[in-house]
C-alpha positions as CSV (number, residue, x, y, z in Angstrom):
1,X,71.9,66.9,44.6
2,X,72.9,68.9,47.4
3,X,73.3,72.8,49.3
4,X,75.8,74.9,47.4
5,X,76.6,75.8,44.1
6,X,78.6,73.3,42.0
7,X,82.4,74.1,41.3
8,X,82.7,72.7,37.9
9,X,80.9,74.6,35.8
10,X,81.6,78.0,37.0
11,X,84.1,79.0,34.5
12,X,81.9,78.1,31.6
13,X,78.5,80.0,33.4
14,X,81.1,83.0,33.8
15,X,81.1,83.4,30.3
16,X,78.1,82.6,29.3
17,X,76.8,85.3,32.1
18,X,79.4,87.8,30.3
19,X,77.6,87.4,27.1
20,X,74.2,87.5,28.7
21,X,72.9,83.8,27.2
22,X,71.0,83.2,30.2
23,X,67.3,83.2,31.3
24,X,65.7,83.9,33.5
25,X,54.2,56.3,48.8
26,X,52.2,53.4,47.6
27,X,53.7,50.8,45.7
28,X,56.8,50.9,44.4
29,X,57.1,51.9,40.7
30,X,60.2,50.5,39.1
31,X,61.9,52.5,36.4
32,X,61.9,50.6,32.9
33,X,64.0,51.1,29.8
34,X,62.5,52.7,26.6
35,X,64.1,53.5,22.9
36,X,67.8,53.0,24.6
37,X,70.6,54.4,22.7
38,X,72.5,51.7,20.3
39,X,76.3,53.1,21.4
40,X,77.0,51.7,24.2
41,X,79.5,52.7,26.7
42,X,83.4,51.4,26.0
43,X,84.4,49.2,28.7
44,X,85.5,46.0,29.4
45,X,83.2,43.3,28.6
46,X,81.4,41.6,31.1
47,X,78.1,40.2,31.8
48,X,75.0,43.1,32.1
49,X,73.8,43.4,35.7
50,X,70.8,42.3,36.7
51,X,68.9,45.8,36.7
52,X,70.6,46.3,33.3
53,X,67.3,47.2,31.0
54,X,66.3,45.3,28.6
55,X,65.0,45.5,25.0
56,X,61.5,44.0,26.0
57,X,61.8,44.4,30.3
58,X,59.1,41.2,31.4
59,X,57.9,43.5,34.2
60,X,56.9,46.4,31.3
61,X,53.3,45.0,30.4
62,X,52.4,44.3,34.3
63,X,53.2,47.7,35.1
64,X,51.2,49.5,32.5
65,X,54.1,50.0,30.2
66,X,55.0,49.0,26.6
67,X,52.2,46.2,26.1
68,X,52.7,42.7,24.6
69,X,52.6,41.6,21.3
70,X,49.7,39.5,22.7
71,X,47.7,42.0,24.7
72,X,44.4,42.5,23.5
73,X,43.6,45.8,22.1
74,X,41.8,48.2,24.4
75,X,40.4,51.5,24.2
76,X,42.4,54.2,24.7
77,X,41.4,56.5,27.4
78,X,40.5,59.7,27.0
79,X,43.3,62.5,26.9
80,X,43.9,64.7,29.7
81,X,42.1,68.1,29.3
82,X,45.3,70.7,28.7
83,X,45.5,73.1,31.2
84,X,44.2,76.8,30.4
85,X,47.2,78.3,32.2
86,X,51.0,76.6,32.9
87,X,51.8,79.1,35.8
88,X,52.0,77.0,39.0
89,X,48.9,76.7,41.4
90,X,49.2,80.3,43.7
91,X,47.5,77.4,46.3
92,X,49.5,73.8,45.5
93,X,47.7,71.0,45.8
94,X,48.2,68.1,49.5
95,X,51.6,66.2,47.8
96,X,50.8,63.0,45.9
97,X,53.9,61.8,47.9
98,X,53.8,61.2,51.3
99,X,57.2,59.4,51.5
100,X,59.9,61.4,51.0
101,X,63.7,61.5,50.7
102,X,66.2,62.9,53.0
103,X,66.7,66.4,53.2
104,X,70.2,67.6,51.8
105,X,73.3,68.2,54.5
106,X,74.8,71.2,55.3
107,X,77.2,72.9,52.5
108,X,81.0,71.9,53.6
109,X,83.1,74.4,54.3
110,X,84.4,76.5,51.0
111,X,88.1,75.6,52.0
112,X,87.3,71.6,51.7
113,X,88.8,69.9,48.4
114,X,87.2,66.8,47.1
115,X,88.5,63.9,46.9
116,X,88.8,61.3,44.6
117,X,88.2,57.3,44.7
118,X,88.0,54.3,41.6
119,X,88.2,54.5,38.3
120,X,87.3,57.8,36.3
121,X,84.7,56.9,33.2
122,X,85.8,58.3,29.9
123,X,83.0,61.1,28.5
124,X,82.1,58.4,25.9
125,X,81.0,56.3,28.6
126,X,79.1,58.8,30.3
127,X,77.8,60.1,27.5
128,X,76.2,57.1,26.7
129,X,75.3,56.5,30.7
130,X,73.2,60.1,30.8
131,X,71.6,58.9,27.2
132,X,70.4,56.0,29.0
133,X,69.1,57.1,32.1
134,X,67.4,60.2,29.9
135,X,65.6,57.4,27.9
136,X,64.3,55.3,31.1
137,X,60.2,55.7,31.8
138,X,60.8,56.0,35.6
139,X,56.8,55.7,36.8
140,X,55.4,53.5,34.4
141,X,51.9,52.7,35.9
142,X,50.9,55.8,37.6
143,X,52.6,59.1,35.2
144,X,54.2,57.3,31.9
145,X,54.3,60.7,30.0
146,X,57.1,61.6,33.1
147,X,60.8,61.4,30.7
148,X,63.8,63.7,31.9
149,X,65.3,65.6,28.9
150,X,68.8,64.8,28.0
151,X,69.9,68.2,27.9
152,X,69.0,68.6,31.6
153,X,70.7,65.1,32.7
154,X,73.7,66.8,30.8
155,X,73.6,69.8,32.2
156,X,72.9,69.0,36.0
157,X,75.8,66.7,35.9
158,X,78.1,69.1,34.3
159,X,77.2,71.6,37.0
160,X,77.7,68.9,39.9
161,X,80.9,66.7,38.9
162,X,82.2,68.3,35.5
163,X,81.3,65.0,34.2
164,X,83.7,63.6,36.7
165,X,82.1,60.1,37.5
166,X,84.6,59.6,40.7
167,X,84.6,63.0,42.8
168,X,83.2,62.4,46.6
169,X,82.1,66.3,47.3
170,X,83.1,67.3,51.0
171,X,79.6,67.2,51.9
172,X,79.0,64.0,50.8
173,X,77.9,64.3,47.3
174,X,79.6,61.0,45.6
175,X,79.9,60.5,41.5
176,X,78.7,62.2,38.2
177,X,75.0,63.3,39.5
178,X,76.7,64.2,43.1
179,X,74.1,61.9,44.5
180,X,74.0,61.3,48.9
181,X,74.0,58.2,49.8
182,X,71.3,58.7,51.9
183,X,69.3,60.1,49.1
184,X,70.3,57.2,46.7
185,X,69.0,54.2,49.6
186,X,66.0,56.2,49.8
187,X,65.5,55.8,45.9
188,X,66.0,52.6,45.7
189,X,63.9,51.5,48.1
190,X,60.7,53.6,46.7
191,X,61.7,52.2,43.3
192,X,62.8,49.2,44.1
193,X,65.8,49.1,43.5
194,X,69.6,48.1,43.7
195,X,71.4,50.8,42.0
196,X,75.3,51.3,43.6
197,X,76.2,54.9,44.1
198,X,79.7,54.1,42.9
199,X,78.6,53.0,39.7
200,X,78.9,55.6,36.9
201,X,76.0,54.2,35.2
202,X,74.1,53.7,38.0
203,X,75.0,56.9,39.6
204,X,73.0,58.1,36.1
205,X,69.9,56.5,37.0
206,X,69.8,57.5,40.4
207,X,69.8,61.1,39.6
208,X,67.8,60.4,36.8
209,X,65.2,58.5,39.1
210,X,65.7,61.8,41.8
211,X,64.7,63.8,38.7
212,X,62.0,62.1,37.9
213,X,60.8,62.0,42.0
214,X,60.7,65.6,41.8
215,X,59.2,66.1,38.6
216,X,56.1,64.1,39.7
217,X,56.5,65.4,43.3
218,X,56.4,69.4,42.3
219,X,54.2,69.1,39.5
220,X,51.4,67.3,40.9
221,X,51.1,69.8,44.0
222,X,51.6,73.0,41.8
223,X,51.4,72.0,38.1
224,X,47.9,69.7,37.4
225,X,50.3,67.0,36.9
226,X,51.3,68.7,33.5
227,X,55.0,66.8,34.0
228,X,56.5,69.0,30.9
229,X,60.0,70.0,31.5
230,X,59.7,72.4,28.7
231,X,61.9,75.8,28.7
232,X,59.2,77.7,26.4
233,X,56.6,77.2,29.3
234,X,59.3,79.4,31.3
235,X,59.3,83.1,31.9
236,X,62.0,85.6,33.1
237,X,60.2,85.0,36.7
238,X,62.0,82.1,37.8
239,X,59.0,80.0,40.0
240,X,57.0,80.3,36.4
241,X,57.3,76.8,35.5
242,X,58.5,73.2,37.0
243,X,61.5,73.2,34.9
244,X,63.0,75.3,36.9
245,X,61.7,74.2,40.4
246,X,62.9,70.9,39.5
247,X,66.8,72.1,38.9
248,X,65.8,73.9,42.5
249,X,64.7,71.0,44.5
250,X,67.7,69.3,42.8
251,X,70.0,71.3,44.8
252,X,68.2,71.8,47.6
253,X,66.1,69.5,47.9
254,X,61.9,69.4,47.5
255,X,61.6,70.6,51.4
256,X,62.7,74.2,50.2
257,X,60.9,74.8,47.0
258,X,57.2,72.9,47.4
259,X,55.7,73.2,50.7
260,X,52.1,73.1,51.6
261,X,49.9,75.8,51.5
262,X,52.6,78.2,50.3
263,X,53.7,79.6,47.0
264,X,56.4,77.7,44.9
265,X,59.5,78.5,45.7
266,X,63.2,78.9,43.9
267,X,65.5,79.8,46.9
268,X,68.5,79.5,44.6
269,X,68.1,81.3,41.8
270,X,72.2,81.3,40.6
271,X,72.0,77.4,40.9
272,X,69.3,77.3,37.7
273,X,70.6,80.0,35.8
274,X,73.6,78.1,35.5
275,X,72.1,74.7,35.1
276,X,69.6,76.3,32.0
277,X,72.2,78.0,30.9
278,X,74.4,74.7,30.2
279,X,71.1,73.3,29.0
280,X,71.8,74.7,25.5
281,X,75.8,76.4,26.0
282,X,77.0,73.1,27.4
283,X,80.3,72.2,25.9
284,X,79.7,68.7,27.3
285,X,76.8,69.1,24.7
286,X,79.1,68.6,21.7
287,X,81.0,65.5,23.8
């Protein structure tokens, strides 16, 4: 979630670029659980927070989510017409988001080391932190089809931390997702809510819920609001699909990769080869 290409995965992209693997603000929507994992992470007990998710959230049915045992049944709307093309709009769309977050700092300088702060999570915990925030429905009223893929939650952290859920990046960049804490206030308050950046887990759903931002962000200005993260809807031109302009905006934020009345835009093209690459070479895949 910021400038500058992540340290940790670099020896593992080396290789895998050796053996040529690689391709190419209205009201506040609150992310809800769905289908959770049943491991959950090892630590030592104590009482869920209070933004924990729940097996049957009481908010869900009010925001257009999972509906009640008791809700009567209703129509079901008609599906959205597919598109005929998945090539992003040459022209994008006026952005469905007027709010938006902070744009990234400047990249430290290269001779900065991080530094370290708390407890480090075990890769069983975050394993189980990333399957979570991959299984959240993060707009629930207004795009419900939006999820993040696992593999991608994976991979991004992998490329930002290493999986290290206690690195504070010279620039800023704090936890597993390398979320800013200007970023992470801005989420929580168009989400509504209270996640702490210091948090493993939470440091999950906040670059889960940045994820999911962008995803509704890029691919309602350039996309039809077809929200698929899909690799197969990919081609070796990098700006072909909002898979990749998502792992972008990631990095470098939304200002420099969608912008009105101009083409979409990947203006760091190493950053997502690496990131797709650990998509599917990932040794954190096999954690």
């Amino acid at each position: 979630m910021r400038r500058g290409l992540g340290r940790w995965a670099a020896v593992a992209v080396a290789a895998l670029l050796a053996t040529g693997t690689l391709t190419a603000c209205g009201e506040q929507e609150r992310p809800v659980a769905a289908d959770l994992p049943t491991a959950a992470p090892v630590d030592q007990p104590q009482d869920a927070p209070a933004d924990a998710p729940s097996e049957e959230p009481p908010a869900v049915a009010a925001m257009g989510g999972r509906p009640s045992p008791s809700a009567s049944a209703k129509p079901k709307p008609a599906a959205k017409p597919s598109r005929t093309s998945t090539a992003p709009l040459a022209k994008p769309k006026p952005p469905t988001e007027t709010q938006v977050p902070p744009a990234p700092p400047k990249p430290a300088d290269e001779g900065c080391k991080p530094s370290y702060r708390g407890t480090k999570a075990s890769q069983s915990q975050v394993k189980a932190a990333l399957a979570d925030a991959a299984a959240r429905t993060y707009w629930p009223t207004s795009a419900p089809d939006i999820r993040i893929p696992s593999a991608l939650l994976k991979a991004t952290a992998w490329q930002e931390s290493g999986w290290q859920s206690n690195i504070i990046a010279c620039d800023g960049g704090v936890g597993l997702m390398q979320v800013m804490p200007a970023t992470a206030e801005w989420m929580n308050q168009r989400f509504g809510q209270s996640y702490d950046i210091d948090a493993y887990r939470d440091n999950a759903y906040l670059g889960g819920t940045y994820l999911a931002w962008l995803t509704k962000y890029i691919g309602d200005m350039y996309f039809e609001s077809d929200y698929r993260l899909d690799a197969s809807l990919c081609t070796s031109t990098l700006n072909s699909c909002l898979l990749n302009a998502v792992i972008a905006a990631y990095n470098y934020g939304h200002g420099a990769v969608a912008r009105e009345d101009q083409p979409l835009t990947i203006p760091n093209p190493q950053y997502v080869r690496n990131v797709r690459a650990l998509m599917t070479e990932c040794e954190c895949l096999s954690f």
